[in-house]
Structure formats: structure tokens, C-alpha cells
N, C-alpha and C positions, 0 to 999 in steps of 0.2 A: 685475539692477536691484533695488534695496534696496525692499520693501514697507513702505507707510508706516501707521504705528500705527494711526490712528484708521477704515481702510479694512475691519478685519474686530473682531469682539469676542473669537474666539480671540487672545489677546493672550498672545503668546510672545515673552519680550523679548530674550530672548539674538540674536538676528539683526537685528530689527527699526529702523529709520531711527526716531530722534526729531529732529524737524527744527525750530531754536530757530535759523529767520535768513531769516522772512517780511519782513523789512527790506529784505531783499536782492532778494527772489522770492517773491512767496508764492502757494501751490501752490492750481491752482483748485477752487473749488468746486464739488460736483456737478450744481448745475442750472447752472451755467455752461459743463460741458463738453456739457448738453443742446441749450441756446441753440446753441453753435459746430455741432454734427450737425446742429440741425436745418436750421441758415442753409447749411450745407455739400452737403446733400442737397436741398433744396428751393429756396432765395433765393443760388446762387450767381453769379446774371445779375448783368452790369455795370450798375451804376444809369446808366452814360451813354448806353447803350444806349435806342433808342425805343420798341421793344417793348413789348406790356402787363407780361409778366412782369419783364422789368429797370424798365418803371415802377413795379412795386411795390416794388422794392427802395429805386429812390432816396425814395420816400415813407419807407421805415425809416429813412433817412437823416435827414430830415425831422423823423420823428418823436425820434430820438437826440438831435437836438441839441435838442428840446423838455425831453428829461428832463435832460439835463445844466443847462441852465436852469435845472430846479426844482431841482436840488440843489445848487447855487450861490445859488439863490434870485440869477440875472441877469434883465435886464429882455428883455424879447419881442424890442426892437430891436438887443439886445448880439447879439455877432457867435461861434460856434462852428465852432471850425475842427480837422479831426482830422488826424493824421500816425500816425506811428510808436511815438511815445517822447517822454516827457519834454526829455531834452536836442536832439531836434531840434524841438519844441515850443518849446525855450526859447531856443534860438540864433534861431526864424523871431519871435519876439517881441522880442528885444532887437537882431535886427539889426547895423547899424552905429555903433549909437549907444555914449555913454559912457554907462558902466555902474558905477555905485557899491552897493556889496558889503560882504561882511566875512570875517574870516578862517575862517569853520568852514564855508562854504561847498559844494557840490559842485563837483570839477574842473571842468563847464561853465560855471560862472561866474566861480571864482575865478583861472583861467587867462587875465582877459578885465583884472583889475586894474590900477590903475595907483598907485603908491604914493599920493598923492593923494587918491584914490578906495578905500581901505582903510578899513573900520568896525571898530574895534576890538569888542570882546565882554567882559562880567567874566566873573568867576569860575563863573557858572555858567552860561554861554554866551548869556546877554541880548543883545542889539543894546544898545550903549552910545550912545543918544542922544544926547548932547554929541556924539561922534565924529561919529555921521553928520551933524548940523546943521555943525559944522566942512568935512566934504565938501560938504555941500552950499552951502556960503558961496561953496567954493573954485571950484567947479564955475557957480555963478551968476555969477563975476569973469571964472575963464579962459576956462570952453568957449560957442561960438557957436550951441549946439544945444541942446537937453532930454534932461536926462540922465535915466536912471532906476534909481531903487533897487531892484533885485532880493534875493532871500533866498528862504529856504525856512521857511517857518512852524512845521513840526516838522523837527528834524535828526535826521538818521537815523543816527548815533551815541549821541547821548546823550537823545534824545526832546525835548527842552524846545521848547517852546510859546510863540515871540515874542510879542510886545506888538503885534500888527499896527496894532489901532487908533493907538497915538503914532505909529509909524514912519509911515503914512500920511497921517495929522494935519502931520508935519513936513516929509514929503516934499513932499506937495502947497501949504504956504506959501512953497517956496522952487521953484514952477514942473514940480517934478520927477515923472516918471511912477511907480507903484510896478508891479513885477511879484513875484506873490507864486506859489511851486511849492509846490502842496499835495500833493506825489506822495507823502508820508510820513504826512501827517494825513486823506486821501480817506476812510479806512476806521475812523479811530480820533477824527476831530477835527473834528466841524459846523465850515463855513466861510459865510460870508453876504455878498455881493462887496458889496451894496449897504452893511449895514451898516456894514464895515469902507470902505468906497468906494475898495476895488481898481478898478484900470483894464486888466491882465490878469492871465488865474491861468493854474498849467497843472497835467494830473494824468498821471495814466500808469494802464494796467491792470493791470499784473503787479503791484501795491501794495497788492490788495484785495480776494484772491482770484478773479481773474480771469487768465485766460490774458496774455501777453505778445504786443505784438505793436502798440498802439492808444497813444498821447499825445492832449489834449484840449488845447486853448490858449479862453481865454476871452478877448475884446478886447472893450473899453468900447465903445458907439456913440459915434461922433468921431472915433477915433483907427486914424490909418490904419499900415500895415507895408507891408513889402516883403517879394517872395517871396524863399526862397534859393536857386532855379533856378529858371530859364525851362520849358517844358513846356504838358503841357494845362491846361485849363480847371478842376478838380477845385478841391471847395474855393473856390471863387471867384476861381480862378486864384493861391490863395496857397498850395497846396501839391499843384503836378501829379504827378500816378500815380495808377492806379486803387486807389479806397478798400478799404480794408481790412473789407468790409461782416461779414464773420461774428465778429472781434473786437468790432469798433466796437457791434454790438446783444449781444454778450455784455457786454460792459462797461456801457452803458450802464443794463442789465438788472440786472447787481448793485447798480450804484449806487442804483438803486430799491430790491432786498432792503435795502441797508445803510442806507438811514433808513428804513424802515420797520419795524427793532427795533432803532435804534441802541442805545437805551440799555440792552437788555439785554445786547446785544454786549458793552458796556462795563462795567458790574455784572459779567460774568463775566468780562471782562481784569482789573480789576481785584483780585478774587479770587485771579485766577492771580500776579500780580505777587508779592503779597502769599506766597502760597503757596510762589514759584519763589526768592524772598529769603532766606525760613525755610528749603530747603533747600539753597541753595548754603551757607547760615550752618552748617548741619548738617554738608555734607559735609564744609568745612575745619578743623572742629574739631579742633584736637590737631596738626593739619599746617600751616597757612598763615594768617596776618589776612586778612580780607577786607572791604574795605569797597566802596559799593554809592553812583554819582552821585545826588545832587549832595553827598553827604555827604566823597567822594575826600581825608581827610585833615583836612577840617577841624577849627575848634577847638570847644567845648563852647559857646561864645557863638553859633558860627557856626550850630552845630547849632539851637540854638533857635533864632533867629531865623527862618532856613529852617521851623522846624513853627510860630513864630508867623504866619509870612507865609503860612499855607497855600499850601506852596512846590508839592503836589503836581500840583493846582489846572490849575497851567501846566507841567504833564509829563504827555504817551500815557504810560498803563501798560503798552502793548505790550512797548516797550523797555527791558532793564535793562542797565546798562552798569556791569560788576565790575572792581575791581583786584584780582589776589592778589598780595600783597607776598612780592616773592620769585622770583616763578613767571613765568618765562619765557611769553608767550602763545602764539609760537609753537609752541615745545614742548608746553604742555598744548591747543595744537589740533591739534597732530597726533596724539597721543592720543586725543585728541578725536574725531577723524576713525577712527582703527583701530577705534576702540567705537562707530562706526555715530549719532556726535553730530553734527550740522551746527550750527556758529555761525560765529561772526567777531570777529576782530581789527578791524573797524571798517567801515567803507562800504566794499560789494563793487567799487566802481569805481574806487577805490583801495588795494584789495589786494596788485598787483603792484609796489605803492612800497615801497622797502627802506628809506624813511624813517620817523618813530613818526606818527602819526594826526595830524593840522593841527588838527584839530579839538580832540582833548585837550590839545597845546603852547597850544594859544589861551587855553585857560580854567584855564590855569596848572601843568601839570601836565609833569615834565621827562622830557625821552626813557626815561629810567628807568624812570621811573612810567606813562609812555602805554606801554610795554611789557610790562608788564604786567595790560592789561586787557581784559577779553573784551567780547563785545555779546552777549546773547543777546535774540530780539527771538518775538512769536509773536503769535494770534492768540487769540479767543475758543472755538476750537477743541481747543485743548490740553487734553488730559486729565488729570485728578490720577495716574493711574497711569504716565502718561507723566512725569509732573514724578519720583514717587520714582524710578522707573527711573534719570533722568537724574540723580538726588543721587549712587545706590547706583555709579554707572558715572564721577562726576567724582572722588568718592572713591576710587575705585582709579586713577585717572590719577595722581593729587594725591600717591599714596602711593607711585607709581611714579619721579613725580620729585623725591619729599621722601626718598626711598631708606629710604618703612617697607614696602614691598611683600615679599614672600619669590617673586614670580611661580611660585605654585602655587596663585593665586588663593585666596589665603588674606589677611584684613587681618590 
């Protein structure tokens, strides 16, 4: 098993995992694996149970959904319901209903589409407004239900940072419910249900340095779902099995650490972003162009307007999403992979597609070109000597298949 960098301060790089694809999975943090030992050792009684001891657990229960509350900033009466995961979070929230979407979507949602009910996106993966008012027109004529617009607030490809407030604003003039997945922005992106006046959200744990294993669904008070199996009583009868109690109070416990220094969290993503740019720009010099979303090609007019608009504003620094012109992704990730580098060719849930990323065709970019581009994604944990490491290690991939290597580990 690969030891990860930031774990000891002997720091010997030649064996060592640098892991740039917390987008993916991002690996927990140390009072978190505290949290799961203690609850594991101590609080592992069924909350359904009537016991004193299993009563105190469901009081943790209790208390969970009190902080998930405060970090949504939802009202006392809003309803918190926990599962598994994200997409079964967001399947028990959208149910049977019609659901209007857009093309950069997660496979749980976009698999649910009906052409109709297709949001277009521009060029830099925005929800294209016009589109969805079009849907929703269409959707107000034909369907005898309430539809609702789903999306994901941060995409975990290219990081950008929709316009929640319009898409809400429009959705809710034309009857429609919004469900918004913060599973990408939980740890990088304040979300405020009331201000934006979402009606549900859902997050996930594995997104925020917390263990995997816990999904959260928020629902407005008023609005009622259906379970997606029958069972016990758990959850208030909308999602039977017994709860996941030693996830559910680690997660919920980070998500207290994460606004409690959000902003320095981010002050140091930021740095790193900045930092991880200058050296992929480093590494490629003399071997391959590379440019860096939302910039993928564009023109010099484009460029500025993007730094007049303070484009970055509405982009996690988390995520930096590269093309190298030329350069095969797959090939320079498996490279990648033999030099003990973890990223990604794009969302881990569709990895196993032999098709180029939905997401990059969307916002203009042709199979050529979405093949060419990697994601590396990280946290406020990344180290600067991890960042050269990782310049010093792309560069010899880069020179490996630009055919300037002599493979006697010599550039």
C-alpha cells in the first residue's frame, strides 16, 4: 500500500503516492478517523434500540442533523434525512418525478433526461438560462406534475460555480422545485438553503475529508417524497436500514471543523491552485502547449473578458482541469499512475466510459480536445513539496511520450 505524503515529515519522494483527485475521494482526515474509533468502540448500539445506551446514540442522531442545519444555515422545521451516498440521496429526492437538467451533469441525473428537459450550458459550463426557462415553459404545457430542476452547484470536472440564485429565482416562477447536489462544493463552497431558497440539497462524506460511507438529503418543510423501498421505520420511514451512526457523527463533525476555518482552508487552496498552474506550466515547457479551464483555447478578447468578469469568483480553486495539446490522457495517466500520481481523466463515475468526458463536449470542446485533458483536483492539505515533486515526475512522463526521454532517467 502506497504511503501518503503528508503522513510523515521524512519525506522521500521517490516511492511516495501524491494524491491530486480528492474530487474523486478525498482521503479522511485525522480527527475523523478519531470520531469513527471512538463511535466504533464506544456508541456502536442501534439508535433503534430502547436501551439507555442505544438512547444515547439516537440523541447523536438528533444532534447530527442539528449541525447539518447550521451549515446549511436550514430552518429548525426543514427535514434531514441520511443514507448512504450522494446518488442514492438524490434518486430518494427526485423520485418519480420529471426532472430537468443539463448536459454536464452526473450520470444520476443525466441518465433520467428526456430531450425536452435538456439545459443547455455555454462555453464555460454556466446553466444557460434562456434553455432552462424554454424547459420549463415546455414542462408547465405538457407534464401534469411538478417538475424539478436538479444540477449540481460545483461540477466536478471543471469546478465552476452555477448561478444558483437565477436558476431558483426561475425555477420557482414557473412552479418548479429546485434540487441542488453540493457534494463537490460541501468543503470548498459556503451554501445558505434559505438565502438561495433551495427546497432540497444533498452532500455526501467522502467529498470532505471524511470517510465514505454517509449522503445527507435536506427537504424544505412542506414538501413531501416517497421512500425508494419499503422497510423499517429509520429516517422517518424514508430510508429503512439501520443508520450508519459512526459515519454519520464523523461527517457531521467535520462539517463543523470546515466552517469553523473555512476561510483559511481556502486562502491556502487558493495558493495551491495558483502554485499547481506555475508548475504544470513549468513542467510542459519545451514539450507540449498547455492550457488551463476556463481559458481551453480561447481567444484574447475571450481571455479578458473572463479576468474582467472576475471569472474566478465563480470557480473552487480545488479543481484545475488541463489540456496538453497533443498528449494523449490516457497515456500520460498511466504514466501517471506508474510514478505513483493519482488524478483523473474526468469524474470517477464515469471513468469506465470509452466515450470523451459529456462534460467537456458540452462547453465546446471536440473529442480531441476532451482527450486530452486531465483534472487534478486537491485539498488545503497539499504540500508545496508535494506540488514540485509532482512538476519534476509530469515532466518526465511528458518526455516519455514526446520521445525526448533517453529512459536512463536522464532529461
Amino acid at each position: 500500500m502506497n504511503e501518503i505524503v503528508r503522513d510523515t515529515e521524512d519525506y522521500k519522494i521517490t516511492k511516495r503516492e501524491i494524491y491530486l483527485d480528492q474530487a474523486a475521494s478525498s482521503d479522511p482526515e485525522p480527527e475523523v478517523m478519531v470520531d469513527v474509533m471512538t463511535d466504533i468502540n464506544h456508541n456502536f448500539y442501534n439508535p433503534s434500540s430502547i436501551y439507555a445506551p442505544a438512547r444515547t446514540v439516537a440523541l447523536y442522531m438528533d444532534i447530527a442533523r442539528i449541525k447539518v442545519k447550521k451549515f446549511i444555515n436550514a430552518r429548525d422545521e426543514d427535514q434531514i434525512i441520511f443514507g448512504s451516498c450522494a446518488s442514492e440521496m438524490i434518486a430518494l429526492a427526485l423520485g418519480n418525478s420529471h426532472v430537468i437538467t443539463s448536459y454536464i451533469e452526473h450520470p444520476t441525473l443525466r441518465h433520467r433526461m428526456i430531450n425536452e428537459q435538456i439545459i443547455r450550458v455555454d462555453e464555460y459550463g454556466y446553466i444557460d438560462l434562456e434553455s432552462l426557462e424554454q424547459s420549463l415553459i415546455w414542462a408547465k404545457k405538457k407534464l401534469g406534475c411538478r417538475p424539478i430542476v436538479a444540477f449540481a452547484d460545483v461540477n466536478s470536472e471543471i469546478g465552476v460555480i452555477q448561478d444558483i440564485e437565477s436558476i431558483t429565482e426561475l425555477a420557482h416562477k414557473y412552479n418548479a422545485l429546485v434540487c441542488v447536489d453540493h457534494s463537490q462544493g460541501a468543503a470548498h463552497y459556503p451554501i445558505d438553503v434559505q438565502i438561495y431558497d433551495i427546497d432540497m440539497l444533498v452532500m455526501t462524506s467522502e467529498k470532505c475529508g471524511c470517510i465514505r460511507g454517509t449522503g445527507v438529503l435536506y427537504v424544505r418543510k412542506g414538501l413531501n417524497i416517497d421512500p425508494l423501498w419499503s422497510g423499517g421505520n429509520q429516517e422517518s420511514g424514508l430510508r429503512p436500514g439501520t443508520e450508519n451512526t459512526y459515519c454519520i457523527n464523523a461527517f457531521v463533525n467535520q462539517l463543523e471543523r470546515i466552517s469553523s476555518d473555512f476561510e483559511e482552508r481556502m486562502a491556502r487552496e487558493y495558493i495551491i491552485n495558483s502554485f499547481m498552474i506555475e508548475t504544470i506550466l513549468e513542467s510542459c515547457e519545451g514539450l507540449c502547449n498547455v492550457t488551463f479551464y476556463p481559458y481551453f483555447g480561447r481567444t484574447k478578447n475571450k481571455i479578458d473578458k473572463i479576468e474582467e468578469d472576475s471569472f474566478f469568483i465563480n470557480h473552487v480553486p480545488n479543481i484545475i482541469s488541463a489540456k496538453f495539446d497533443g498528449i494523449d490522457n490516457q497515456e500520460l495517466l498511466t504514466l501517471l499512475d506508474i510514478a505513483h500520481v493519482c488524478c483523473s481523466a474526468g469524474s470517477a463515475c464515469s471513468s469506465y466510459e470509452k466515450e470523451s468526458s459529456h462534460v467537456l463536449k458540452a462547453i465546446g470542446l471536440t473529442d480531441e480536445e476532451a482527450n486530452n485533458v486531465l483534472r487534478f483536483s486537491f485539498d488545503y492539505r497539499l504540500k508545496d513539496e508535494e506540488i514540485i515533486e509532482f512538476g519534476r515526475r509530469l515532466r518526465k512522463c511528458l518526455n516519455i511520450i514526446t520521445d525526448n526521454w533517453d529512459y536512463e532517467g536522464k532529461d
